[in-house]
N, C-alpha and C positions, 0 to 999 in steps of 0.2 A: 478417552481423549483428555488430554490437560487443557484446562481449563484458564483463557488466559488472565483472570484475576488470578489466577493461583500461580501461574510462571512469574506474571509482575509481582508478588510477593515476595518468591523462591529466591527471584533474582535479587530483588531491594534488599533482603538481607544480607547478600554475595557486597550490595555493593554498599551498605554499611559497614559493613567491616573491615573490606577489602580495595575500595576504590581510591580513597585519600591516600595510602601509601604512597603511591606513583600519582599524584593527581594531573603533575604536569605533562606523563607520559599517554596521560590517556584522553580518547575523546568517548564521554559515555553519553550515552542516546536511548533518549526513550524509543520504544514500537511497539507493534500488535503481531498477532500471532493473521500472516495473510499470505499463505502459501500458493505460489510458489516463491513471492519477492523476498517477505521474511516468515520466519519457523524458527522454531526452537529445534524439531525431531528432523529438519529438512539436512541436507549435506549441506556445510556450512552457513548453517543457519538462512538460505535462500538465497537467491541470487543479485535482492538487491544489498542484502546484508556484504555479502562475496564480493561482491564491487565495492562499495564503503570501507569497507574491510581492507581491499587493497590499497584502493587510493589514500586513505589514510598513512598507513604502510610506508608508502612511499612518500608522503608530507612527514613521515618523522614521529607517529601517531601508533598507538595501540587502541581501536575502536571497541568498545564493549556494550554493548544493550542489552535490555530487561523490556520484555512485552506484559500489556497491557492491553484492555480496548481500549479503543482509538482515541475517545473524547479524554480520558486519564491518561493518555500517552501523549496528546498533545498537550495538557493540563500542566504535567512534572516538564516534558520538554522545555515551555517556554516560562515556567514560577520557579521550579523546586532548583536547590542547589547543588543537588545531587548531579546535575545530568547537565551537559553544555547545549541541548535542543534534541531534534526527533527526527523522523524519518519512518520511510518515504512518503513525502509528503506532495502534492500537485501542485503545481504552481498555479497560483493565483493572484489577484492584485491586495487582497484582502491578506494573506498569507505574506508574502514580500511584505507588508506594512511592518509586520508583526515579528518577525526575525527575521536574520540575514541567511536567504535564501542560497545554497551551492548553484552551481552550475549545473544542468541534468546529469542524472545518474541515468537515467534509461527512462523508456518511456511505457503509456500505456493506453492501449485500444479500449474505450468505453460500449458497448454494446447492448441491445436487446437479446434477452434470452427467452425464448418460450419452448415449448412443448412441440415435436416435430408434427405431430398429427395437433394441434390446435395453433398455427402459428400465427402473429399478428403482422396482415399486409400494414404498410405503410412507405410513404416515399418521401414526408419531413416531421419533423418532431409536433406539427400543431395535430397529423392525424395519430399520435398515442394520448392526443388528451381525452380520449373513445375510452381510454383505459386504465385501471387503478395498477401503479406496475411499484413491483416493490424495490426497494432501495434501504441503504446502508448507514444507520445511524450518524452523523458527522463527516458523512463522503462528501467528498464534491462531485457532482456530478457532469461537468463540463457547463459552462456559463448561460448556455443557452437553456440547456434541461433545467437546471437550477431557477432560473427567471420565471421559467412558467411555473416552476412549483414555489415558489417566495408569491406570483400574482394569484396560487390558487386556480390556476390553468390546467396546470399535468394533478389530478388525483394520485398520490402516492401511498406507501404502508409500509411503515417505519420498523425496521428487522437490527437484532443486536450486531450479525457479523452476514458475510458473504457466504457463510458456510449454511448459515440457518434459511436465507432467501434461496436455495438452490435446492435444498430438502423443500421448502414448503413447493417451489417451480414444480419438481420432480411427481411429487405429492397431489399436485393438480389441485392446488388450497390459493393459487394465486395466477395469472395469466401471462402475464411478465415479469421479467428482473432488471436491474442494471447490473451490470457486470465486467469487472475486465475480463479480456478475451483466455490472457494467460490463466488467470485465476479459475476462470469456468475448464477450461482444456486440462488443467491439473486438477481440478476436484472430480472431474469424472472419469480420469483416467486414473485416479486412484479407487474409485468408485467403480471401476470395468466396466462402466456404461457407455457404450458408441453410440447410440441410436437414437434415447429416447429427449434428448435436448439439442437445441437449435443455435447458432449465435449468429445474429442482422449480419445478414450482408451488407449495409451501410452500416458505420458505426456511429453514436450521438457524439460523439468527443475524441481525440487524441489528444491525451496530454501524454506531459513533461514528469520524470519523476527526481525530487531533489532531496538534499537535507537538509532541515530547519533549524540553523546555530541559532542559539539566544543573540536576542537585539544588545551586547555589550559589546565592551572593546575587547573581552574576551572573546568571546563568540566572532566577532567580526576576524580578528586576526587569525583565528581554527579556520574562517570559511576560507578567507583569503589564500591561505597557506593549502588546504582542502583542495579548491579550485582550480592553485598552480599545478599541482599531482596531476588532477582531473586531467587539463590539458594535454599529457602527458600520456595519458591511459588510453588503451585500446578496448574502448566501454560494447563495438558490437562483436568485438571477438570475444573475450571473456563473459559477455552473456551465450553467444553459442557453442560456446566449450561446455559451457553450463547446463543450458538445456539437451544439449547433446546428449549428455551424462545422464542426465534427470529422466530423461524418455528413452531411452535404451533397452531394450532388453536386458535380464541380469541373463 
């Protein structure tokens, strides 16, 4: 498996050499390798890359990204001059401060994930503070689960990527995860595993998924022009054409 320092390398050189040509033509964006939304191996590069990708498209844009983990993607997104901001990113109040947030790109179901034979009853976020549940270096977790772990309320244990907290889940090295719902339903369907993981029937969060323009007046007029697109775009039909495709039988 490529390793996503090693894509955001691959890529960074792609776009030293080759980005400035057309700078005006293009909007480039940092990411992380987080299948199924973005991928480098995925069919155009995932599904929220596919939407970006169009709506861009259609604002008059050629979109191109370079993955990275997260905390260096959002790092170049919003310093480096390389890149006009990042994606997909949750909205937050914190986040809006910082760049000029798009409009939702699609969204995403937060959840509890455990083991089908060890699962964790609960019926609100204060009964998982019983439990150390793993989570994703630099995620956001939805405002409320975040709260209790900023007050030292929710015990957590802090994993590089969604891919590694899913293995140690599986592994029986951990009792919970947080997880998006899409994320977990493609790593174990790529994995042919049905059976041995769980995902809450209540979910800790639903958020919003956007793109993160740099706080300028360049970045502002990409989101702007970005957004009138958005407007435009058929965002639940083009995600289910997508995963249509994506879970299909060949």
């Amino acid at each position: 498996m490529i390793k996503c320092r090693c894509v955001g390398w691959i890529l960074a050189l792609v776009a030293s050499f080759g980005w400035a040509q057309t700078d005006s033509q293009l909007i480039r964006l940092a990411t992380l390798e987080w299948p199924p939304f973005t991928g480098l191996l995925l069919p155009k590069e995932g599904v929220s890359t596919y939407i970006a990708s169009t709506v861009a498209k259609a604002a008059g844009f050629r979109l191109l990204s370079a993955s990275y983990e997260w905390n260096k993607a959002v790092e170049l997104g919003e310093k480096n001059s390389e890149f006009e901001g990042y994606f997909p990113e949750y909205f937050s109040k914190e986040r809006d401060s910082s760049c000029h947030l798009s409009k939702s790109i699609g969204n995403s179901v937060l959840g509890i994930a455990t083991l089908k034979n060890a699962p964790i009853k609960w019926a609100n976020l204060h009964d998982l503070e019983s439990y150390r549940l793993g989570v994703v270096d630099g995620y956001l977790n939805g405002e409320n689960f975040d709260a209790a772990i900023k007050d030292k309320r929710q015990l957590v244990e802090v994993a590089p990527s969604d891919a590694v907290n899913i293995a140690k889940l599986r592994a029986g090295k951990i009792r919970g995860i947080v997880v998006d719902k899409n994320v977990l339903d493609y790593t174990l369907f790529k994995l042919k595993d049905s059976g041995t993981v769980v995902f809450s029937r209540r979910p800790i969060a639903k958020l919003t998924l956007h793109v993160c323009f740099k706080r300028t007046a360049k970045g502002l007029a990409m989101r702007d022009a970005f957004d009138k697109a958005l407007q435009k775009t058929d965002l639940e039909k083009l995600e289910a054409e997508y995963f249509q495709q994506m879970f299909s039988p060949l």
